[in-house]
C-alpha positions in Angstrom: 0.0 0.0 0.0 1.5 3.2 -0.9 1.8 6.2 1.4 -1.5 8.3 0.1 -3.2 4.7 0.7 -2.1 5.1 3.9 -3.4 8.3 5.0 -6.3 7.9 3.5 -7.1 5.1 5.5 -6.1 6.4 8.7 -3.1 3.7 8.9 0.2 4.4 10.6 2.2 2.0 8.8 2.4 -0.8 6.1 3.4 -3.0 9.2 0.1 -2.7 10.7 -1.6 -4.2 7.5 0.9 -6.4 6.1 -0.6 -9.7 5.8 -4.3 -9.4 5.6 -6.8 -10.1 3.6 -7.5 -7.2 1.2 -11.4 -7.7 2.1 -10.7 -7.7 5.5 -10.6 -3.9 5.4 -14.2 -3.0 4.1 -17.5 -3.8 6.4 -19.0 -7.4 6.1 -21.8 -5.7 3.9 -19.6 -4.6 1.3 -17.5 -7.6 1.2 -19.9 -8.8 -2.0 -18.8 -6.5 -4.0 -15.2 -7.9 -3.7 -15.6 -11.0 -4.7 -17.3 -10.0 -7.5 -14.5 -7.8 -8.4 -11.9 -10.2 -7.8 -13.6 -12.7 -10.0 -13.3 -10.2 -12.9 -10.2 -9.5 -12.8 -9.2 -13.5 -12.3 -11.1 -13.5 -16.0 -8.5 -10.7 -17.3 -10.7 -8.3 -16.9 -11.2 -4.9 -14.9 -13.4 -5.1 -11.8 -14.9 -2.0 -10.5 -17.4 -1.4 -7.3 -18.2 2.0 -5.3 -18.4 1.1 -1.5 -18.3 2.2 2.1 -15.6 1.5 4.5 -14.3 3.8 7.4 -11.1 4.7 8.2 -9.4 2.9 10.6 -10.2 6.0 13.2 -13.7 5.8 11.8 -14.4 8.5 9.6 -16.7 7.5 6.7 -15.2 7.1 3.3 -17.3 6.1 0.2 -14.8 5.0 -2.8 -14.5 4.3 -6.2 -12.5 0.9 -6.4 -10.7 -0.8 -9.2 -9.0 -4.9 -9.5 -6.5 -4.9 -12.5 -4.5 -8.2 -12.6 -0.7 -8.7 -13.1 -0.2 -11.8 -15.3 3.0 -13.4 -15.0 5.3 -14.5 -18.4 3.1 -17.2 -18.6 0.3 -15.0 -18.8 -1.3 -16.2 -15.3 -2.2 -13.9 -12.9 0.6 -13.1 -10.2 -0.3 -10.0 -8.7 -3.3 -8.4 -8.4 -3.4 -4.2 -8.5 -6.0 -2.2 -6.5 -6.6 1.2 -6.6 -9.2 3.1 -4.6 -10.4 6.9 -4.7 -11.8 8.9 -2.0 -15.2 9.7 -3.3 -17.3 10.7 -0.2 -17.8 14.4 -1.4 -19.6 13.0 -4.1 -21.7 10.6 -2.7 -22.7 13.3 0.0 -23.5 15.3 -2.7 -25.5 12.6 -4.2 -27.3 12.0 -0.8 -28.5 15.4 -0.2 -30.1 15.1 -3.8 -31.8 12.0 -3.1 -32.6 13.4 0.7 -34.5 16.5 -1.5 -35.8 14.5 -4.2 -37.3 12.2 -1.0 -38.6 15.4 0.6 -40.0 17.2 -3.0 -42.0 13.9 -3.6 -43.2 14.4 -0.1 -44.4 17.9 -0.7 -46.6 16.3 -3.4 -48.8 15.6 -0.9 -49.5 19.6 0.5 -52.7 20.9 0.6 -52.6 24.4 0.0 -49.3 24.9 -2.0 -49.7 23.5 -6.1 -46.4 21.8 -6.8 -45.2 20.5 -10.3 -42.5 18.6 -11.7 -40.9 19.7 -15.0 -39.5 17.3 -17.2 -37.6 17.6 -20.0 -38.4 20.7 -22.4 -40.4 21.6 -19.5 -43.2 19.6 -19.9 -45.1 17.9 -16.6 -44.0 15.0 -15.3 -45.7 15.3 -11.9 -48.6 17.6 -10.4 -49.9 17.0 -6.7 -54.0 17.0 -5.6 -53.4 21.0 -4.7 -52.6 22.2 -8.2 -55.2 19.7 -9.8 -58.0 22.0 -7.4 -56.4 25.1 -8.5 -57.0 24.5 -12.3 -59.4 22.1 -12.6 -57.7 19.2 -14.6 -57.5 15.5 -13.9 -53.7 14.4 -13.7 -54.1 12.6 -17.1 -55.0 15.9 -18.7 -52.2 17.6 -17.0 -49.3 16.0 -17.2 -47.6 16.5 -20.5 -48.4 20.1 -21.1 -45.8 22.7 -21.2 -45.5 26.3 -19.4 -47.1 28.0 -22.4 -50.3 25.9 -21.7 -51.1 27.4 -18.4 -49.9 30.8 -18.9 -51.4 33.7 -20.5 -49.4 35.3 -23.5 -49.0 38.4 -22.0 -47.1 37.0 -18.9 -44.8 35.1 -21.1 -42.1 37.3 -20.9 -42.2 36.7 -17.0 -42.1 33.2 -17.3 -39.4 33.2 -20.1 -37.0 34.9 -17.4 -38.0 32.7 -14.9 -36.4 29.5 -17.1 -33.6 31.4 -18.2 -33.0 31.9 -14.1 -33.6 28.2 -12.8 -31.7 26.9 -16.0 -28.8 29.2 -15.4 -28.3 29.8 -11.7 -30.6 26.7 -10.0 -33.8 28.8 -8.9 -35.8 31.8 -9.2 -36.6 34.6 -7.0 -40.6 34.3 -6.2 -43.0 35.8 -9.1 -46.5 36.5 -9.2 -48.4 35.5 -12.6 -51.6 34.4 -13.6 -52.0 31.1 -14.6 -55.2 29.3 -17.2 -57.7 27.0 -15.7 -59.1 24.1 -17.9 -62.4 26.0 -17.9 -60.1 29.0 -19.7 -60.4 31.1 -16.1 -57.4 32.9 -15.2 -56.4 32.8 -11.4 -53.1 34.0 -10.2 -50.3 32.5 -8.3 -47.1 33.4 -6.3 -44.6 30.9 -7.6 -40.7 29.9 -7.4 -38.9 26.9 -9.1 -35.6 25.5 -8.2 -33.5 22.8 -10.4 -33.2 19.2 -8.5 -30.8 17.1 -10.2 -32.2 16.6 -13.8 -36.1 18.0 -13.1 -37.3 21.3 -11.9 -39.8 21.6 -9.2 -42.5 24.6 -9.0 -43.9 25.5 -6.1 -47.1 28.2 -6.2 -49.7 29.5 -3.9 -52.9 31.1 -5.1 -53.2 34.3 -4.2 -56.5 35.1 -6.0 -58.2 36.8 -2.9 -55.5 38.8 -2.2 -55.0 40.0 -5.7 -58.9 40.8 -5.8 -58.9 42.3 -2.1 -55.6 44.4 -3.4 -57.3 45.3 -6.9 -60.6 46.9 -4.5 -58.2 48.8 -2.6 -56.7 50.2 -5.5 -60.2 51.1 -7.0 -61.4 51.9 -3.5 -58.2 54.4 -3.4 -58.7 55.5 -6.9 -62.8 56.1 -5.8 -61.4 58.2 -2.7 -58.8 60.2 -4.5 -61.3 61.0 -7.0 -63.8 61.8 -4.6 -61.4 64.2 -2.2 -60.5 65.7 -5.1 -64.2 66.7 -5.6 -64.7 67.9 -2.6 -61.6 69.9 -2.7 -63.0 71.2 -5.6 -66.0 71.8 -3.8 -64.5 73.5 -0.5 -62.4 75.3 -3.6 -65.3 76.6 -5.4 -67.4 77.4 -1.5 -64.6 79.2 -0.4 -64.5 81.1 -3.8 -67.6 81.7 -3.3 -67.4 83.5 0.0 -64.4 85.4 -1.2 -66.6 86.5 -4.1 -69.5 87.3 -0.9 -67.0 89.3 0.7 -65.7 91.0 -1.8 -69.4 92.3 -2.9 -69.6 92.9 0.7 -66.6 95.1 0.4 -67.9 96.4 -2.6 -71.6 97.5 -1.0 -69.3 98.3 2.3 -67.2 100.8 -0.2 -69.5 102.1 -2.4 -71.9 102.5 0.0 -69.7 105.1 2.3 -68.6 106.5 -1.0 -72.2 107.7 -2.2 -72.5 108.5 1.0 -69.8 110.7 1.4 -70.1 112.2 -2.0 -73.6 112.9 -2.0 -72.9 114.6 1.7 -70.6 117.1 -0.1 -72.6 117.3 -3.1 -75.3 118.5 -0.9 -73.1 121.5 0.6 -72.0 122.3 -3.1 -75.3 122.1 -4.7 -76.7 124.1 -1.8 -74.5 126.6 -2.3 -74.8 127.2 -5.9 -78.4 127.0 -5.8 -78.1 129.8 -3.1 -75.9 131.8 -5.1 -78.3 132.3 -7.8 -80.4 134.4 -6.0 -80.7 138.0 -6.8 -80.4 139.9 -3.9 -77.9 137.7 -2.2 -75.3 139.8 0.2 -71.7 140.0 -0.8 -70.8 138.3 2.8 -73.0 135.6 2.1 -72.1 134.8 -1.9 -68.5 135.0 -0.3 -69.2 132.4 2.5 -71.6 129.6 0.0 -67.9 130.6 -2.4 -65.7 129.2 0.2 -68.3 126.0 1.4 -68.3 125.1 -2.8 -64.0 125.3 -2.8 -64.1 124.2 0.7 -66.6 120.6 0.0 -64.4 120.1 -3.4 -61.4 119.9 -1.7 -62.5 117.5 1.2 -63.7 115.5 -2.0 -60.5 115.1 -3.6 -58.8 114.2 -0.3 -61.5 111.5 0.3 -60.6 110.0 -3.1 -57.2 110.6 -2.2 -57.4 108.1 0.4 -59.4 105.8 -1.8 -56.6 105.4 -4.0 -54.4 105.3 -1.7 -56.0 102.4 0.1 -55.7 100.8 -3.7 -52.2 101.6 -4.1 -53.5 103.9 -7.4 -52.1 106.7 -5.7 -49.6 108.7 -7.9 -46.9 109.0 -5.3 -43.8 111.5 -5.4 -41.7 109.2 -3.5 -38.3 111.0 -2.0 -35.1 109.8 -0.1 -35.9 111.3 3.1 -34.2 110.9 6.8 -37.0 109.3 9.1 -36.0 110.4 12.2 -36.9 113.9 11.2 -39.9 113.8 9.7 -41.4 111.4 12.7 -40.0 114.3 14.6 -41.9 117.0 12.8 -44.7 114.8 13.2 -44.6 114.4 17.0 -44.3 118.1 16.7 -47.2 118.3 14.9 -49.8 116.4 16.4 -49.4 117.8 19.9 -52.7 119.9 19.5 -54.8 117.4 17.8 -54.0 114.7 20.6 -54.5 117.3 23.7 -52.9 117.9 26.7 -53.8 115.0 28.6 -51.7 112.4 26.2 -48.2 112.0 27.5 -46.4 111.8 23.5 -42.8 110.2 23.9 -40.2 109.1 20.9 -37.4 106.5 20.5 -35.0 107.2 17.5 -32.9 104.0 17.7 -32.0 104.6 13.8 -30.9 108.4 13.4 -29.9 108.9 9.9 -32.1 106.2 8.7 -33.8 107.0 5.1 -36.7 105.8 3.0 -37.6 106.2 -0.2 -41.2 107.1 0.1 -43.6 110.0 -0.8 -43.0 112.5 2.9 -46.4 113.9 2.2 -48.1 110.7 2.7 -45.4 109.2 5.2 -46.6 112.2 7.6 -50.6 111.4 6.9 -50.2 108.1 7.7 -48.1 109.1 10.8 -51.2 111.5 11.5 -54.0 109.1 11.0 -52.5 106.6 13.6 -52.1 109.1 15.8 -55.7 110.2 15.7 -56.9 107.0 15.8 -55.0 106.5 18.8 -56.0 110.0 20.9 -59.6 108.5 19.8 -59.1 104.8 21.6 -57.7 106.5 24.8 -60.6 109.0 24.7 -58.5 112.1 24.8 -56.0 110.9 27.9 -52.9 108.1 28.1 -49.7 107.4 26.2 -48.9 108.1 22.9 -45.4 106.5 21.8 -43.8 107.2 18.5 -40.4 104.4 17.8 -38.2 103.9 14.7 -35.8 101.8 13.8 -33.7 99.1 11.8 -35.4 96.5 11.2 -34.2 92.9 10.0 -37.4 92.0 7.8 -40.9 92.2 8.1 -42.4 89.6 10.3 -45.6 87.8 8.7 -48.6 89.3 9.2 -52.4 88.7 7.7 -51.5 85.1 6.1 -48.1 86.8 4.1 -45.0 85.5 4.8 -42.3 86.7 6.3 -39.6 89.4 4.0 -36.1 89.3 5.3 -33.7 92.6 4.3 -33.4 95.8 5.8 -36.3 98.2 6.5 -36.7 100.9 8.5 -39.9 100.5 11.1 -41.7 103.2 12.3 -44.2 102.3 15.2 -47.2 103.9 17.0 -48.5 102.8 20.3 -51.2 103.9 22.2 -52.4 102.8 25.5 -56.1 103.0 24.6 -58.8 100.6 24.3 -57.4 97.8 22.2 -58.9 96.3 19.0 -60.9 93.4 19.2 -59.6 90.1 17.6 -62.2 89.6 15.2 -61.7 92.9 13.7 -58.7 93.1 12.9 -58.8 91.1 9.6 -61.6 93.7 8.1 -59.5 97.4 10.1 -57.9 98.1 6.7 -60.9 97.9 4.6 -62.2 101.5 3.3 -64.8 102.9 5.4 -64.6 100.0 8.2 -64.8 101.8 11.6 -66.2 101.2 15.0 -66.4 104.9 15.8 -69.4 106.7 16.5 -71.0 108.2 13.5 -69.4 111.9 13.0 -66.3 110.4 14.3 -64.4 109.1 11.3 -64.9 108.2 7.3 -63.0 104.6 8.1 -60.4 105.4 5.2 -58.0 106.7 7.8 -56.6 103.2 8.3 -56.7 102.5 4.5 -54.5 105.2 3.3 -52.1 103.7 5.9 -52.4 100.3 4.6 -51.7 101.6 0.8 -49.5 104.0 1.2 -47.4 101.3 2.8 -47.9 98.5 0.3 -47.4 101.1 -2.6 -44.0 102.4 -1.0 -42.7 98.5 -1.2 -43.7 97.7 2.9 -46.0 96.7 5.0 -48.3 97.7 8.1 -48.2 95.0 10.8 -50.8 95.8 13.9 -50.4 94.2 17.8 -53.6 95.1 20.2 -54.8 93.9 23.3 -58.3 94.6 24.5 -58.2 97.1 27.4 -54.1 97.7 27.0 -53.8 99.3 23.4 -52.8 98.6 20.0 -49.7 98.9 18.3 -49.2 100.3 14.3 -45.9 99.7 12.9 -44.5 100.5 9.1 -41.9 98.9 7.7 -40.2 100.9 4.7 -37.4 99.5 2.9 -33.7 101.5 3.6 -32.1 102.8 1.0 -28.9 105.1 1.6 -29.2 108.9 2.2 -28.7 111.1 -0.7 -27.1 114.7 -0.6 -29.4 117.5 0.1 -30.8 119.0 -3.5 -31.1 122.6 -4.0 -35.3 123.5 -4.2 -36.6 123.0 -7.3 -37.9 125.7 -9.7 -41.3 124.9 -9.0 -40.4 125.9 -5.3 -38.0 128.9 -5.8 -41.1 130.3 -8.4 -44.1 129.0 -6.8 -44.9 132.4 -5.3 -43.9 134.5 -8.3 -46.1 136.8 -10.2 -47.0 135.3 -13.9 -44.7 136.8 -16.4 -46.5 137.2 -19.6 -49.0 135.6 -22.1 -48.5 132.2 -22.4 -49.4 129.7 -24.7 -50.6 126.6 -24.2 -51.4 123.2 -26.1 -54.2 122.0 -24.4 -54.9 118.8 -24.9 -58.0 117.1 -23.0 -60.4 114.2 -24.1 -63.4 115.3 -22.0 -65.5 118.1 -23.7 -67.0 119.3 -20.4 -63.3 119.6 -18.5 -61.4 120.8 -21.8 -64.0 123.8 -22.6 -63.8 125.1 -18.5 -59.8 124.4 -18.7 -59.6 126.5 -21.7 -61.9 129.3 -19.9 -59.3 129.2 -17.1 -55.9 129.5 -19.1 -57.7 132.3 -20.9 -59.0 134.4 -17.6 -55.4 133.7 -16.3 -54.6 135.9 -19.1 -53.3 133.0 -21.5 -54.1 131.9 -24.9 -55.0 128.1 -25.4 -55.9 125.6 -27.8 -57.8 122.6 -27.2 -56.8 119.3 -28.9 -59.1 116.5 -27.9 -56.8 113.8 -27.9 -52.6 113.2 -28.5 -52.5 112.2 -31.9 -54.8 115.5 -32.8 -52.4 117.3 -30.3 -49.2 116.5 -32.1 -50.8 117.2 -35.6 -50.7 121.0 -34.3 -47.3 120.5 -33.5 -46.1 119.1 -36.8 -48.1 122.1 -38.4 -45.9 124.6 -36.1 -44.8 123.7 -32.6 -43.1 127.1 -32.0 -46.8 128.5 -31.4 -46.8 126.8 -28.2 -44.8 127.7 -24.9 -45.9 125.2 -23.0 -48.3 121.3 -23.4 -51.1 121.0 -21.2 -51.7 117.4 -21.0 -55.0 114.7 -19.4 -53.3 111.5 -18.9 -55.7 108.9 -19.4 -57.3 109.2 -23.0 -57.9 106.6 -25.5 -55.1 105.8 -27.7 -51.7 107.5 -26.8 -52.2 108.3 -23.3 -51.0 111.4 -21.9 -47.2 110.1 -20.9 -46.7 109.1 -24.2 -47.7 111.8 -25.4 -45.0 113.9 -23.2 -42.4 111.3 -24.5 -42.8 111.5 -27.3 -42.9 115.9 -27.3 -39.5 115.3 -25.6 -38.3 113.1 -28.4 -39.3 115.3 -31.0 -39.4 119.0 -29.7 -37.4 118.9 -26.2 -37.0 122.0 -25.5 -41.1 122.4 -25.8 -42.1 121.8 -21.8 -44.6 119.4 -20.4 -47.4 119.3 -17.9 -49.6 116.5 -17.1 -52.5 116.0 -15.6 -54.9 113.4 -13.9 -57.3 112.2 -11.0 -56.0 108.9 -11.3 -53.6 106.5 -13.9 -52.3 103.2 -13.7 -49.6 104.4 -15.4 -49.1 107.0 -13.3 -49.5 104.8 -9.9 -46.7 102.5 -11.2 -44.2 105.6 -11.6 -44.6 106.0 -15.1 -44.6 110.1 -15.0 -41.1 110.1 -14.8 -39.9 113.7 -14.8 -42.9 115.4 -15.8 -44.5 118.1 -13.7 -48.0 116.3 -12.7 -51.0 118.7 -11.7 -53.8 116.5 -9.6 -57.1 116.8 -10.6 -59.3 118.2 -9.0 -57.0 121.6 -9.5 -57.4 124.9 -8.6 -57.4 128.0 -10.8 -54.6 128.8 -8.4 -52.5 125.4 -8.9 -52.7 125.6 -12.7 -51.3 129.4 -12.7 -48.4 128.3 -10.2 -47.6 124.8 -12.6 -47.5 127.3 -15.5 -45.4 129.4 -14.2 -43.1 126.8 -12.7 -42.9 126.0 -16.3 -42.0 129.4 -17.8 
């Protein structure tokens, strides 16, 4: 025996074997197969067996055994060659396949799970009672049939890449697939295969219910989504719907105070010039019913002042202005109207900060807070006016908040508070809780635009019975150089120098005929154009019969500040005035550098703007 012999059996030595029978060293079971070899290879030929037989410490070892005879010269056997190799990885092997075949063949017999055996080109070899139930054949009908039989088309794909996974790797990862009853039903099934020696064993579980129970979730989901999104739709077009409510409430609530308002001051000027037809009227009293008409139209065009201001239509004449001085002047200012029994105090924490904002309105808005505060501390308390730099504008009414630097100006009463529920409608025009007499309810709203037209925002903190709190927020901008005044200012009180003559140009017959009536009783000549394109066909005739264009802004076709550009463009050294009650264009800064008259203006207003002009 040579050395490999040796350790293979677990023997220390030749010695210890030397002498025995050969078949001494297998088990007595195996022993058989020996004298069968033996007597093969007596006849000249090769015996061969595969056996069991432990080492001599007792391991198991299967082997793979071969008897070759030695003949002598004679050509008798003399010797007899054996030669063994260690096959017990093999046969373990060989075992576990049998052990699985053993246990697949058992499964055959599980209730709920279908298994099948595939044969060669996947065809069934074997089908167990479960699978039968699930597709309704008998076993003679089913074995035989291929994949393709039982499967839908459109889930061949899936099944393709199954095979191509058992084939190649030993198994597949669990699929879900319908599968064909013998009636031509579909029912589907969770399956997995794995490769066992030369067959392939499937293994599937019907999962029918769930796959219904799963498709009825998805159509109860797709019911729900489908039905939330309606009634989003509905809480959408509700909530619309009040919006629209409120808004005609605002509406009524605005127009309302409006003609009431208007028709208060049309009462005082029809009044008056009813009055001032009479004969025999005194001059004190045609004087007096004089004033009350200039008087009421000026409280008009401050009421729609305020109107479009709370609109943001306001045509601003925004300047870079220190606060700190102006809220000064103001504190300064409102001393008599709040009385002596309100304490006023200030807090400049931002000297030298500046806005860019129109100062007129900065100071009424300053004004109307601080009237609306000596009114909620009924004439006696605290009235504190704050500024300074602020990081952002906190949110406020449902808008988020607006980091960057802005100047806040606050004021702070200690009066009666503002109740919760109203402070969502404070800002709307004509809104007040005041007695009636006691305000218009548009103070508030010029506030609330003049601080969303400057670029800000009005933020308000109240407590019932402890006071309320207004503060602006204006955006900073750096301070410029003081200006020298402008000419309108160094001329505004100077006598008129002079005939001049204007280009009037004015789409309404009723204003254009009383405007021309006024340049000409201020001692000027005018003529009337009714609209820009009529206005510059004068020009083109002879522009150097006009000093000076006297222009409406809103007007169909080329409004009024296209008009003035293009003047400038063509004749520049030809000067422009415009006027207007109210113009988008003008709202969103599009006079530029024109010299703007408001409407309703005064006899006196247009003989200063023409002679700022001169």
């Amino acid at each position: 025996m040579n050395g490999p012999g040796l350790r293979m059996m677990g023997i220390g030595s030749l010695e210890a074997v030397r002498g025995k029978r050969y078949a001494e060293l297998w088990p007595e079971e195996e022993r058989g197969k020996i004298e069968t070899a033996l007597a093969e290879a007596a006849a000249g030929r090769v015996g061969r067996f595969e056996g069991y037989a432990p080492t001599v410490q007792g391991t198991p070892k299967w082997w793979d055994t071969q008897f070759t005879a030695v003949p002598d010269a004679a050509g008798q056997p003399e010797l007899l060659l054996v030669s063994s190799r260690d096959v017990t990885e093999r046969e373990r092997s060989r075992d576990a396949v049998r052990l699985s075949e053993a246990r697949l063949r058992a499964a055959l017999s599980m209730s709920t799970v279908g298994v099948m055996f595939w044969g060669a080109s996947f065809r069934l070899t074997e089908i167990n009672e479960a699978f039968l139930r699930m597709t309704g054949f008998t076993r003679e009908e089913a074995v035989g049939k291929t994949w393709q039989d039982l499967t839908p088309p459109e889930f061949y794909p899936l099944s393709l890449r199954a095979v191509a996974e058992v084939t190649t790797v030993g198994e597949t990862t669990p699929y879900e697939k319908q599968y064909i009853r013998k009636d031509g039903s579909r029912w589907w099934g969770l399956f997995a295969a794995r490769r066992i020696g030369e067959e392939v064993v499937e293994f599937v579980l019907d999962v029918t219910d769930r796959k219904k129970a799963e498709e009825e979730l998805r159509q109860l989901n797709e019911h729900l989504e489908v039905e939330v999104a309606r009634r989003a739709e509905q809480l959408r077009q509700q909530e619309e719907a009040l919006r629209q409510s409120q808004k005609l409430e605002a509406v009524g609530q605005l127009t309302g105070g409006v003609a009431h308002d208007f028709n208060n001051l049309l009462t005082v000027i029809r009044s008056a010039a009813d009055l001032l037809r009479r004969p025999d009227l005194p001059e004190e009293r045609r004087q007096r019913y004089i004033e009350a008409i200039s008087d009421t139209a000026n409280r008009a065009a401050k009421l729609t002042g305020q109107l479009l201001a709370f609109a943001r239509r306001q045509p601003l004449k925004p300047e870079v202005f220190p606060v700190s001085e102006r809220l000064q002047a103001v504190a300064d200012l409102v001393r008599p109207l709040v009385g002596a029994r309100i304490e006023i105090e200030t807090a400049i924490k931002c000297e030298g900060c500046s806005v860019e904002a129109d100062p007129n309105q900065f100071e009424t808005a300053l004004v109307n807070l601080a009237v609306n505060a000596r009114d909620a501390m009924n004439g006696e308390g605290r009235l504190m006016l704050r500024t300074w730099l602020a990081g952002g504008v906190p949110s406020t009414r449902g808008h988020a908040s607006a980091p960057g630097a802005f100047v806040a100006v606050s004021v702070t009463d200690t009066g009666s508070g503002i109740a919760p529920e109203m402070l969502d409608r404070i800002f709307e025009p004509f809104f007040t809780t005041k007695e009636v007499g006691k305000g218009t309810g548009l103070g508030l709203s010029q506030v609330y635009g003049f601080a969303k037209q400057s670029g800000g925002e009005v933020a308000v903190e109240s407590e019932v019975g402890h006071g309320t709190s207004f503060t602006l927020y204006l955006p900073r901008v750096e301070a410029k150089a003081a200006m020298a005044p402008s000419d309108f200012q160094a001329g505004a009180d100077m006598p008129a120098a002079g005939r001049r003559r204007v280009l009037l140009v004015e789409d309404n017959t009723q204003v254009g005929e009383f405007a021309r009536q006024m340049l000409e009783d201020l001692g000027n000549g005018a003529t009337w154009a009714p609209n820009a394109k009529a206005a510059l066909e004068l020009l083109d005739e002879d522009a150097s019969r006009f000093d000076v264009v006297f222009s409406d802004v809103v007007m169909p076709g080329m409004n009024g500040v296209e008009l003035g550009r293009e003047i400038r463009r063509r004749w520049p050294n030809l000067p422009v005035i415009l006027t207007s009650g109210y113009s988008q264009v003008l709202a969103d800064g599009g006079a530029q550098d024109f010299e703007l008259l408001h409407k309703p203006y005064s006899v006196e207003g247009l003989s200063r703007a023409l002679r700022s002009r001169r």
